[in-house]
N, C-alpha and C positions, 0 to 999 in steps of 0.2 A: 617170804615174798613170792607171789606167783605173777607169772609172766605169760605172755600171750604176743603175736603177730599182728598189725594191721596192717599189710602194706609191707613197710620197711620197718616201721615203728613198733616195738615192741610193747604192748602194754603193761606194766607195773601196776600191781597191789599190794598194798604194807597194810597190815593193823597194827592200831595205838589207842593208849589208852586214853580214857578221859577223864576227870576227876568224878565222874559219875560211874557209878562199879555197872552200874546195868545199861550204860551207852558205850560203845567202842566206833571209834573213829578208822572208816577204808580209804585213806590215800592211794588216789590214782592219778598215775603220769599222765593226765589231759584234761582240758578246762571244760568241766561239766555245766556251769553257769557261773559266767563271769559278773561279780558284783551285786549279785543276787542270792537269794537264799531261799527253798521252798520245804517248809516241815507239814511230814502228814501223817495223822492220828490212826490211819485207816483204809483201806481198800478201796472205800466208796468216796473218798476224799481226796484217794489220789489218781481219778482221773485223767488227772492234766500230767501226768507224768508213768508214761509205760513199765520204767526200770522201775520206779518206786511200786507199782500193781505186782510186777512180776514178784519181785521181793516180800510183800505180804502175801505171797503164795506158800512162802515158808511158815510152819504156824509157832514158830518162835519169834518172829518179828513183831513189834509193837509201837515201834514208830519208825519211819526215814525222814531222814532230815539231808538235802540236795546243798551243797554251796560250792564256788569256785570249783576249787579239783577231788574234791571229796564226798562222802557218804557215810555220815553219825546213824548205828543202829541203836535201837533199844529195845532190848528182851522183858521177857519176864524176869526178877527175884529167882527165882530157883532156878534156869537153865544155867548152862555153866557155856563159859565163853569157851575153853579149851575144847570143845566138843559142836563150836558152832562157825569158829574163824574161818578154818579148810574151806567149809561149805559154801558163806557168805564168799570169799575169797577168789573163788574158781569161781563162783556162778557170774560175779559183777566183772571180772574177765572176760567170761565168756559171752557174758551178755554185749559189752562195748566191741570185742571182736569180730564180734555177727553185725557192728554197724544199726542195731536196733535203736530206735530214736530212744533217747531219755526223757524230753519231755512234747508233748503235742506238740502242733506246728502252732496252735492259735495262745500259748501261753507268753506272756509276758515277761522277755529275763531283762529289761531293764528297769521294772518294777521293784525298785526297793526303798525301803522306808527310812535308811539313810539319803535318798535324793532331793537336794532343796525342792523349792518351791516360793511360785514368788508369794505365793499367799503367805508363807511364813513371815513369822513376825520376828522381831531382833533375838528375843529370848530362844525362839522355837529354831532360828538359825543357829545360835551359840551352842543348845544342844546337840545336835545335828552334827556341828564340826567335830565335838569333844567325841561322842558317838563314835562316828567316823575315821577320827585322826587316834585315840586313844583308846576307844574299848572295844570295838570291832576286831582288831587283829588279835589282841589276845583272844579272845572269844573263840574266834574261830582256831587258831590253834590247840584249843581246847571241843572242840568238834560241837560247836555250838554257835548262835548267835542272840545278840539281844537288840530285838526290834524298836524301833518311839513309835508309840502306839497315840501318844497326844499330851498336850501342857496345858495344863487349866486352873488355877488360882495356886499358882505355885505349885503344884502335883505333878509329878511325871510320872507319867504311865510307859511303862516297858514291856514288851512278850518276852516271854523265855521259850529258846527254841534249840530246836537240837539237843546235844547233849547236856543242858540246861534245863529244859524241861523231865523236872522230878529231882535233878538235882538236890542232895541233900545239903550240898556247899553253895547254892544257886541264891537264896536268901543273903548268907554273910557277904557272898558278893554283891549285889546289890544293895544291901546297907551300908556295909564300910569300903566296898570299893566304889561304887559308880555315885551314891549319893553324894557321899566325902566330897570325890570328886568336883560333882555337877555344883554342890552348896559352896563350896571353896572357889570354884570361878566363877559363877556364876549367883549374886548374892538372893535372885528374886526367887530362886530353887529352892523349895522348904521342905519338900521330901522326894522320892521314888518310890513308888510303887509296883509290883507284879499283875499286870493284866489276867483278871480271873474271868475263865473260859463259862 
């Protein structure tokens, strides 16, 4: 664990792992966006978010993924985590220490795709709670989230994000856990599906 000053407040970073071998999960002592969750593919895509730019300045980064009090990275296949934790580790320390904003002033952290809506219809609320109350928290303790993307003749469309995205166990989840799920309470649910980019 590395540790850092702000103030009085010391900052804490832990890695952990994920069930995805090429994402590792950075647990940090402070709420980086609360109830929100922001994954980004790319440099040019993470704009809206400075710590995630600065971090694809490492050229073993391959994705960030921003939620709550954490930060899912994801490498290439052949870098070796044991050679890249220190790094990641010290630098998102050091970066929250210096008080460097995490995300722009003009982004939206109450933007999340668990938030009702009155436009929702009874099915697209039912989803939404189960989401919410049931697959959400594990997800993310898993250094990942999975977004509702939309419900339409019985189809629900999901994103996979964070350490979810490439996941090799990301499929079984989604078929025998969250479908199961969603088809067992909710009877008008005839599949889930993986929103393809």
């Amino acid at each position: 664990m590395t540790t850092n000053t702000v103030g009085n407040k010391p900052i804490d970073v832990y890695a952990e792992a994920t069930p995805n071998p090429d994402s590792l999960k950075f647990v940090i002592n402070r709420l980086l966006a609360k109830g929100a969750s922001f994954d980004f593919d790319g440099y040019e895509n993470a704009v809206k978010s400075p710590l995630a730019q600065a971090l694809f300045e490492f050229p073993f980064v391959k994705r960030v993924f921003i939620a709550n009090n954490f930060i899912t990275i994801t490498k290439p296949s052949d870098d070796m985590w044991v050679e890249l934790i220190p790094k990641i580790r010290n630098f998102i320390r050091d970066y929250l220490s210096s008080n460097e904003r995490v995300f722009a002033e003009d982004i939206n952290l109450d933007d999340a795709n668990y938030a009702m809506s009155d436009d929702d219809g009874e099915v697209v609320t039912k989803i939404k709670e189960i989401l919410n109350n049931n697959i959400r928290p594990a997800v993310e303790m898993d250094g990942g989230a999975i977004d509702f993307q939309n419900y339409e003749d019985g189809i629900v469309t999901l994103t996979m994000k964070g350490a979810c995205s490439g996941c090799p166990s990301s499929m079984v989840t989604l078929k025998s856990g969250i479908e199961a799920l969603l088809k067992r309470v909710i009877p008008e649910v005839k599949e889930v599906v993986a929103h393809q980019e």
